[in-house]
C-alpha positions in Angstrom: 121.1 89.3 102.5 119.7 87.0 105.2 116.4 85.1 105.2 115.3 87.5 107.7 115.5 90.3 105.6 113.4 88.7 103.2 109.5 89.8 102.3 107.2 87.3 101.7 105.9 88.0 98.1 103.1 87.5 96.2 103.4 88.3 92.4 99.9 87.3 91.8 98.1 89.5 94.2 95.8 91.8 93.0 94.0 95.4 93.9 90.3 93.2 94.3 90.6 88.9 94.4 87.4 87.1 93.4 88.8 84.3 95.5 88.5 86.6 98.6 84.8 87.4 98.2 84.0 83.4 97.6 86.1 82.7 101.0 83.6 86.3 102.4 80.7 84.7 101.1 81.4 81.3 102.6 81.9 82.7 105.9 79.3 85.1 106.3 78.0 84.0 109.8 79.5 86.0 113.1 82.9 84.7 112.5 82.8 85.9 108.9 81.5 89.1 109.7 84.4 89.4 112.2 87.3 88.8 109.4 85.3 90.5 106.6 85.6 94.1 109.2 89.1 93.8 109.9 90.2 92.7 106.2 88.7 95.9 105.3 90.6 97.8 107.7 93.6 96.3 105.6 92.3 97.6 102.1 92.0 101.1 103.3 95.4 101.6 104.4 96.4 102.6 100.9 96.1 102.6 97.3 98.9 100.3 97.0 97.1 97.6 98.7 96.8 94.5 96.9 95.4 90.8 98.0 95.4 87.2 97.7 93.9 84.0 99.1 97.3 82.3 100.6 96.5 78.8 102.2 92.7 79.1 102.4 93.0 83.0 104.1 92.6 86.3 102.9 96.7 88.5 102.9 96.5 91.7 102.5 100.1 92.7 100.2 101.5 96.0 99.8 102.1 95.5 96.4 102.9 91.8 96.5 105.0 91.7 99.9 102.4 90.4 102.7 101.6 92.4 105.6 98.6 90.5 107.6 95.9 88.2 106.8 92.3 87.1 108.4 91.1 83.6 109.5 87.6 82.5 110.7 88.4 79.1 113.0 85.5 77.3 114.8 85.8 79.3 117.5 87.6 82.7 117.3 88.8 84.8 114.6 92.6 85.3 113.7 94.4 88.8 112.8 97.8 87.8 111.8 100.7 90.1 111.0 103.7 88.7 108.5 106.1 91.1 110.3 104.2 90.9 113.5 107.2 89.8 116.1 108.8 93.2 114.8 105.7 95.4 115.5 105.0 97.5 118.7 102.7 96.6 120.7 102.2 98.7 123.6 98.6 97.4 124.3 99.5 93.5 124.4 97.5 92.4 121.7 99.7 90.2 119.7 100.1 86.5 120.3 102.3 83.9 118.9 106.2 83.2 119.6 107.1 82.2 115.4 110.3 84.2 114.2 108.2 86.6 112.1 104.7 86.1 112.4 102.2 86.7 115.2 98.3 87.4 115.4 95.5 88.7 117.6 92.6 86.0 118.5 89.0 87.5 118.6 86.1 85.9 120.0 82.6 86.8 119.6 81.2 88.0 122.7 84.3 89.8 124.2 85.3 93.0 123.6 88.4 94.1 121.4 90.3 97.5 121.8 89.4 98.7 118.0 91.4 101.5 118.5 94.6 99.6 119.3 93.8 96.4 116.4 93.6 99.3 113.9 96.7 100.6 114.8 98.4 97.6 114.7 97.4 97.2 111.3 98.1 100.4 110.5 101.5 100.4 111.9 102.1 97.0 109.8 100.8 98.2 106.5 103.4 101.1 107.0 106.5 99.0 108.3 105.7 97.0 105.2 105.9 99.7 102.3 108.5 101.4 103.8 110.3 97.6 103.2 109.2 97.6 99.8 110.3 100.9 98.9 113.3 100.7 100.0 114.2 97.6 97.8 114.3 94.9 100.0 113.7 91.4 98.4 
């Protein structure tokens, strides 16, 4: 077993994180309203969803093994995908050059395709529980 076929676990996430509504509730202007759509996108992919606030950001978990997070910035908003290097991406969405991870950058003002964002999540929530069910660490 190589680092790469390692998940990146979090025992203590949970099906609803108080800590999550606090970071909501702190970023409630545009930018907040941006991450608070798409981390909501992540809960609904499934009952096994579970969360937790990892350095100062909402991760979405399927069970405990991350799948992507959401980030307000000063300027944009970051989608982020724990697997996201290994995703497809046939609408050219994902930034980032990192082994594992990559993100989509959204900006007030400028249109995203919410078709092919939900997908993306989608498609990761899926790559990441078929991970977890089949054992890996």
């Amino acid at each position: 077993m190589t680092r790469l076929d390692r998940l990146f676990r979090f025992p203590g996430a949970v099906r609803r994180d108080p800590a999550i509504e606090a970071w909501m509730r702190d970023h409630d202007a545009e930018l907040g309203m941006m991450a608070r759509r798409w981390f909501d996108v992540m809960r609904g992919c499934g009952g096994d969803v579970r969360e937790v606030l990892h350095d100062g950001h909402p991760t979405a978990c399927v069970d405990d093994a991350a799948f992507a997070y959401v980030n307000a910035f000063r300027a944009h908003v970051n989608v982020g995908f724990f697997r996201g290097s290994e995703l497809p991406d046939p609408d050219g969405l994902l930034e980032g050059t990192g082994v594992f991870m990559r993100h989509v950058k959204l900006f007030p003002g400028r249109d995203v395709d919410t078709k092919a964002l939900t997908n993306l999540i989608e498609v990761a929530y899926a790559d990441m529980r078929q991970r977890v069910r089949a054992g890996c660490p």
